[in-house]
Short mmCIF file of the C-alpha atoms (twelve columns), coordinates in Angstrom:
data_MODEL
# 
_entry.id   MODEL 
# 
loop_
_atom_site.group_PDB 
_atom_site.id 
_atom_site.type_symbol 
_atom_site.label_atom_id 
_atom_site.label_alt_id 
_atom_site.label_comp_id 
_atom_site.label_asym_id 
_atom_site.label_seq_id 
_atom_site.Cartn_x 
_atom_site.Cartn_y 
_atom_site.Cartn_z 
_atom_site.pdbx_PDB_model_num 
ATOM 1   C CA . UNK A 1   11.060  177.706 -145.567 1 
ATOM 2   C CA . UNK A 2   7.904   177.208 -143.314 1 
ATOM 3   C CA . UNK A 3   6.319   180.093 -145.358 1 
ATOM 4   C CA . UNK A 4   7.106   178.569 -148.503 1 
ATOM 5   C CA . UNK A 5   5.642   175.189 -147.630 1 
ATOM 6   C CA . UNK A 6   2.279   177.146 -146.038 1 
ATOM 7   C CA . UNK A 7   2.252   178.646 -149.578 1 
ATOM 8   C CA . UNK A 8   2.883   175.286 -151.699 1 
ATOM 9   C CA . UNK A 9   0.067   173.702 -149.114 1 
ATOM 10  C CA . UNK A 10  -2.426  176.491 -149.632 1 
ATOM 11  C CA . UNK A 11  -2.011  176.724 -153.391 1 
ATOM 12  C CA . UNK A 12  -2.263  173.170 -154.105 1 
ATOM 13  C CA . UNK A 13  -5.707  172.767 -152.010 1 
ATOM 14  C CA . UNK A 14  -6.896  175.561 -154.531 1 
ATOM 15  C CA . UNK A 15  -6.462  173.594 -157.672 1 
ATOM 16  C CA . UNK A 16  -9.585  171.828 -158.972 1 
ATOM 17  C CA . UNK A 17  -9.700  168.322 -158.565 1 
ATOM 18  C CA . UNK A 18  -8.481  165.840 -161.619 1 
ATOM 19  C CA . UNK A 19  -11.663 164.539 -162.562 1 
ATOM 20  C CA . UNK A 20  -9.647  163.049 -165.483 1 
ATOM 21  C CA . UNK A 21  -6.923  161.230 -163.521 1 
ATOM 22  C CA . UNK A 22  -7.590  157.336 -162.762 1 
ATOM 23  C CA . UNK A 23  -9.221  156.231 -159.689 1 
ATOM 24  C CA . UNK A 24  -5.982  154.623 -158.201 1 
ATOM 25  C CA . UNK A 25  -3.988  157.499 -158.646 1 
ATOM 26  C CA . UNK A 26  -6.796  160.397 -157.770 1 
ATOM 27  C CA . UNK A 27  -5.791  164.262 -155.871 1 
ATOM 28  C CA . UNK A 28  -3.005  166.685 -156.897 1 
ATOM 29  C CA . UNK A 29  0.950   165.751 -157.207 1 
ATOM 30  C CA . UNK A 30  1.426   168.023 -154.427 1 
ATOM 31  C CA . UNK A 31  -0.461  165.850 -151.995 1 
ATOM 32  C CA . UNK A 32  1.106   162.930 -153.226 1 
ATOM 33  C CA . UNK A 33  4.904   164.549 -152.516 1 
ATOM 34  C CA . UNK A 34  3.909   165.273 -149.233 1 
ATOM 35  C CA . UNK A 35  2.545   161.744 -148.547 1 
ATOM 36  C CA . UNK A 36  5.760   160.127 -149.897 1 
ATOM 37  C CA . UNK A 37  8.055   162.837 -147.271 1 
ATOM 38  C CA . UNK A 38  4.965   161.703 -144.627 1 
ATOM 39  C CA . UNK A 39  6.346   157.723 -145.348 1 
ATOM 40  C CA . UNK A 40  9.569   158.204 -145.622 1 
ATOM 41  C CA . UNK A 41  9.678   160.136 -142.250 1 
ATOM 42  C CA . UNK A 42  7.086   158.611 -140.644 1 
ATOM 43  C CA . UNK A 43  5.791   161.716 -139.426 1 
ATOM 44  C CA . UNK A 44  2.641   164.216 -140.546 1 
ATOM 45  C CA . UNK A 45  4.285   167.742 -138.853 1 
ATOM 46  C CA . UNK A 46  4.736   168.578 -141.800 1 
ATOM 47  C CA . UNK A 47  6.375   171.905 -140.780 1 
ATOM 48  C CA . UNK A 48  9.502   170.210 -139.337 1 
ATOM 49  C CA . UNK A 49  12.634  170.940 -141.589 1 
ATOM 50  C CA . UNK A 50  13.364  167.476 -142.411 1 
ATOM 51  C CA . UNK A 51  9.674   167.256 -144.032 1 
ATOM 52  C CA . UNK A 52  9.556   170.564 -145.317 1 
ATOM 53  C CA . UNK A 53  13.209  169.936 -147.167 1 
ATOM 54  C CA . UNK A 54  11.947  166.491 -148.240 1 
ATOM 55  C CA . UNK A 55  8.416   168.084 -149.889 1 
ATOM 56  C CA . UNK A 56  10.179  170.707 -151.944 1 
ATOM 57  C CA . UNK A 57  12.334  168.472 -153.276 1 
ATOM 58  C CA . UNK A 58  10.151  166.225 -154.258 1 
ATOM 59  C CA . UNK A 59  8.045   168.789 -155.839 1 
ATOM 60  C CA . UNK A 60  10.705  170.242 -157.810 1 
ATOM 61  C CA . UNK A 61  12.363  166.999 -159.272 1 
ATOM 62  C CA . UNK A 62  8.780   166.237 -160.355 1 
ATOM 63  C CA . UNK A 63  8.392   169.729 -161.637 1 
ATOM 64  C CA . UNK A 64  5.693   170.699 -159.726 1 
ATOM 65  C CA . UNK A 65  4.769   174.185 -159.327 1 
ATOM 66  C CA . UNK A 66  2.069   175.248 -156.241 1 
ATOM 67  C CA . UNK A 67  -0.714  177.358 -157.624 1 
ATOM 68  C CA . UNK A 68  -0.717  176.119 -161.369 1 
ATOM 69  C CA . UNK A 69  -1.727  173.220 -163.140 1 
ATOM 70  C CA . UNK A 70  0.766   170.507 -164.140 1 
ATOM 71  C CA . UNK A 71  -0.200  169.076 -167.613 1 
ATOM 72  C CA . UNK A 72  1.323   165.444 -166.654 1 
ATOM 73  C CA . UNK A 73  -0.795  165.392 -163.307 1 
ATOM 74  C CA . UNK A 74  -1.817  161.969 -163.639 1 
ATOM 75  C CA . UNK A 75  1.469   160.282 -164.957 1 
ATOM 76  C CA . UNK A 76  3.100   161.886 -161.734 1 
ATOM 77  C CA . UNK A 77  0.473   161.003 -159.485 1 
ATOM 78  C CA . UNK A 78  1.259   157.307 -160.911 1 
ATOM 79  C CA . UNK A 79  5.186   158.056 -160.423 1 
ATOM 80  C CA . UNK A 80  4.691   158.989 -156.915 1 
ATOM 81  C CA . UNK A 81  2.282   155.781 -156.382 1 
ATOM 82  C CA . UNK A 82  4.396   153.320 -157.301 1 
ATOM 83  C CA . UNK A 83  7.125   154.669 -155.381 1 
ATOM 84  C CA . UNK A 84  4.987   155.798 -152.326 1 
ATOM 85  C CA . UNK A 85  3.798   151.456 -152.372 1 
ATOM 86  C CA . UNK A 86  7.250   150.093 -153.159 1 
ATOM 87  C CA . UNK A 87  8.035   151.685 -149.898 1 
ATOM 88  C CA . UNK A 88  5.049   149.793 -148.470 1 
ATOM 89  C CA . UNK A 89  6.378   146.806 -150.052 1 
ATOM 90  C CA . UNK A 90  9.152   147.131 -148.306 1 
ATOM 91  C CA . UNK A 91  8.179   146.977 -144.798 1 
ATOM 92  C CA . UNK A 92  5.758   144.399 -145.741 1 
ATOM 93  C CA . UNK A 93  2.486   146.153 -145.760 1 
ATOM 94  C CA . UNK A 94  1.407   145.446 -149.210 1 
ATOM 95  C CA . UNK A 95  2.085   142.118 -151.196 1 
ATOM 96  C CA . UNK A 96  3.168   143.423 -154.781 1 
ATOM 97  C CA . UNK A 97  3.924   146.796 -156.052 1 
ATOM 98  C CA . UNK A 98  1.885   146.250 -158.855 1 
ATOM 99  C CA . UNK A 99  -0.952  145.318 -157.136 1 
ATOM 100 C CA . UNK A 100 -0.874  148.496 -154.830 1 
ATOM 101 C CA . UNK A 101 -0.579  150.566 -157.958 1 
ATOM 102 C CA . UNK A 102 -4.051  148.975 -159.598 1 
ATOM 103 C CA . UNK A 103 -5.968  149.316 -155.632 1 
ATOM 104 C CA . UNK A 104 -8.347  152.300 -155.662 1 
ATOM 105 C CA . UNK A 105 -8.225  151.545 -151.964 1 
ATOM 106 C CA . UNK A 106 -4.355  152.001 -151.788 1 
ATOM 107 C CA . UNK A 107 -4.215  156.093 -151.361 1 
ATOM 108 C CA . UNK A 108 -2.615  158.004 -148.688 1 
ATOM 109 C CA . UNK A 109 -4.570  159.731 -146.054 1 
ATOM 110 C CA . UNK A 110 -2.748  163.335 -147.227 1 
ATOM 111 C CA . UNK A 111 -4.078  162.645 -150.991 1 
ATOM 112 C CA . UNK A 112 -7.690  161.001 -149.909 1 
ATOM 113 C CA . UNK A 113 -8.144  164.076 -148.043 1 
ATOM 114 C CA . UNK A 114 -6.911  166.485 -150.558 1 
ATOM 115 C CA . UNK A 115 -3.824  167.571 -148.871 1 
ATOM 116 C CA . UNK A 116 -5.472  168.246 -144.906 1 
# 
């Protein structure tokens, strides 16, 4: 498994960026799976089973595939967004959902770093 995620984490930081993809939901789906597992475990080792189990599950109930191009990159960035700030929502540290959504400011280390 620790292979596999080494290969999804290598793969993804050799996609071009997505120019096209709105400023509040910038990066690669990838990096925004591994931010929501980063949350949700409030942890960055992202070599621990717990996180590694968490990231390719993600990525495979949003169909993402490491190493190629997803076509709906931007609607799942969105996806993963919203649920990435209900969760900060939730413990308090932003106001509205919606709100979070709209913030260019509101992105997760992981993505605003392209996946490092």
């Amino acid at each position: 498994m620790r292979s596999l995620l080494a290969a999804l984490t290598l793969a993804s930081a050799s996609l071009p960026a997505l120019a096209a993809c709105p400023a509040n939901a910038p990066g690669e789906p990838l990096h925004w799976a591994i931010a929501i597992c980063q949350q949700r475990y409030e942890t960055d080792e992202i070599e621990s089973p717990k996180m590694q189990s968490c990231i390719f599950s993600t990525a495979k109930s949003y169909k993402i595939e490491p190493g190629k191009p997803v076509a709906n990159a931007c609607a799942i960035n969105l996806q993963l967004k919203k649920k990435w700030c209900a969760e900060l929502k939730k413990s308090g540290a932003a106001d509205s959902i919606d709100a979070c959504v709209r913030s260019r400011d509101a992105v997760p280390e992981t993505v605003a770093q392209g996946g490092a």
